[in-house]
C-alpha positions as CSV (number, residue, x, y, z in Angstrom):
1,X,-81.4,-23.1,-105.2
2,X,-78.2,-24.3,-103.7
3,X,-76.5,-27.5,-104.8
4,X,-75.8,-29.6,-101.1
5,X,-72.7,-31.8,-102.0
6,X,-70.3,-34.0,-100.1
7,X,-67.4,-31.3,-101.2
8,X,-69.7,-28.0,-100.0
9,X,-70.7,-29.6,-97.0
10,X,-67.1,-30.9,-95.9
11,X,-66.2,-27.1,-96.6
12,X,-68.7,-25.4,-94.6
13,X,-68.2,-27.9,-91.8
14,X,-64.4,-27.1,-91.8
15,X,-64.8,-23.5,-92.5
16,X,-67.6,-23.4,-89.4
17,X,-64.6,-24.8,-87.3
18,X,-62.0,-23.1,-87.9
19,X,-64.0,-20.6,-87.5
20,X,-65.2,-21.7,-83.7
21,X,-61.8,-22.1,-82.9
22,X,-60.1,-18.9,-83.4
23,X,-62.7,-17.2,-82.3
24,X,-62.7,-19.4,-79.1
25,X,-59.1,-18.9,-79.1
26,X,-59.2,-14.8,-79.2
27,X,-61.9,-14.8,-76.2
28,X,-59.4,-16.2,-73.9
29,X,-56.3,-14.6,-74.9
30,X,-58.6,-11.6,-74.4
31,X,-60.0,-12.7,-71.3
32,X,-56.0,-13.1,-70.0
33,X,-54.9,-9.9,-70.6
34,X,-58.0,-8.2,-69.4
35,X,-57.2,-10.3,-65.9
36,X,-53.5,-9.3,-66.1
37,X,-54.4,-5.5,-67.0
38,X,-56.6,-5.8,-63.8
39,X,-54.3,-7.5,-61.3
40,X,-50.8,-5.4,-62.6
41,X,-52.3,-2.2,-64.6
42,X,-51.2,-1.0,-68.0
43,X,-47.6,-0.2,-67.0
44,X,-46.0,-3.2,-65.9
45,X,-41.7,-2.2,-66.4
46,X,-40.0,-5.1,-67.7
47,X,-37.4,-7.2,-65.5
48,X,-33.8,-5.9,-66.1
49,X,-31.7,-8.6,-68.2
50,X,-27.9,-8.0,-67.4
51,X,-25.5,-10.9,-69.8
52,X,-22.9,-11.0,-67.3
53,X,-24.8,-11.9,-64.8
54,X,-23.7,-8.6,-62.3
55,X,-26.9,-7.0,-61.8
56,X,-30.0,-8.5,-60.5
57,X,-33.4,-8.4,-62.0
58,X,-34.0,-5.0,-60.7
59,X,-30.6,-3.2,-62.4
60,X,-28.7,-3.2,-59.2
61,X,-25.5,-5.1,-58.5
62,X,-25.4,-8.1,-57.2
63,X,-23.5,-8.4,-53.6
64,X,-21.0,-10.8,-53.0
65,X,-22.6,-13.5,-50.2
66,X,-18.9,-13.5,-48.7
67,X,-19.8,-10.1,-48.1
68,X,-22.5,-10.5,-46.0
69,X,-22.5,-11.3,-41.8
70,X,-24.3,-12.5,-39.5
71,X,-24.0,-12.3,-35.9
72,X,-24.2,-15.5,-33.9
73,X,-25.8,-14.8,-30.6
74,X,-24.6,-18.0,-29.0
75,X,-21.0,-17.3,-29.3
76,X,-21.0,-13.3,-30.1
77,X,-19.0,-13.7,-33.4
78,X,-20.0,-12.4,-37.2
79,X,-20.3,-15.4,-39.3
80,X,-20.1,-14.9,-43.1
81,X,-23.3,-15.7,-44.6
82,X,-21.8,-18.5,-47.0
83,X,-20.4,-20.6,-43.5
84,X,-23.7,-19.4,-41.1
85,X,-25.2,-23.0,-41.3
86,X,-21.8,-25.0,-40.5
87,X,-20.8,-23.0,-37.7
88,X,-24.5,-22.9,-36.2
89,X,-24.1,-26.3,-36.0
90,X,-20.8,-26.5,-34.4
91,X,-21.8,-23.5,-32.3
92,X,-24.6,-25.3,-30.7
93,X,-23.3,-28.7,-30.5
94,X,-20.2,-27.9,-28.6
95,X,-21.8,-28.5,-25.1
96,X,-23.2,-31.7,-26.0
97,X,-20.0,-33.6,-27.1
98,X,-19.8,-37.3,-25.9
């Protein structure tokens, strides 16, 4: 027959825990990547890291935004991208001056 004492009980209790716990704790870390095998599949390539800060996530360079134009239909001019918003707003305003 088995001896029931404070100290064997407190261990089984504990034990029985722990127990719970990681097991609780493995189903969802299971469940997770089951769900993010199922939305992304088994081969997901990793984001390019680049320490200079050159490249963008994808491995290709990065382009200069005073490289890049708009064309203002108001006033038929290419805007660089990094002054579109100021000159929109003197573009537009310039009929309505008091």
């Amino acid at each position: 027959m088995v001896l029931l004492t404070v100290d064997s009980v407190s261990t089984s209790i504990y034990e029985n825990l722990l127990t719970t716990l990681i097991q609780d704790i493995v189903a969802r870390t299971a469940v997770n990547a089951q769900r993010i095998r199922s939305c992304y599949g088994d081969e997901v390539k990793p984001y390019y890291h680049d320490d200079l800060g050159k490249t963008d996530i994808l491995g290709r360079p990065k382009q200069q935004d005073s490289s890049i134009y708009f064309h203002c239909e108001n006033c038929n001019r290419d805007v660089s991208a990094n002054r579109f918003a100021a000159h929109i707003e003197r573009c537009l305003s310039r009929g309505r001056r008091r």
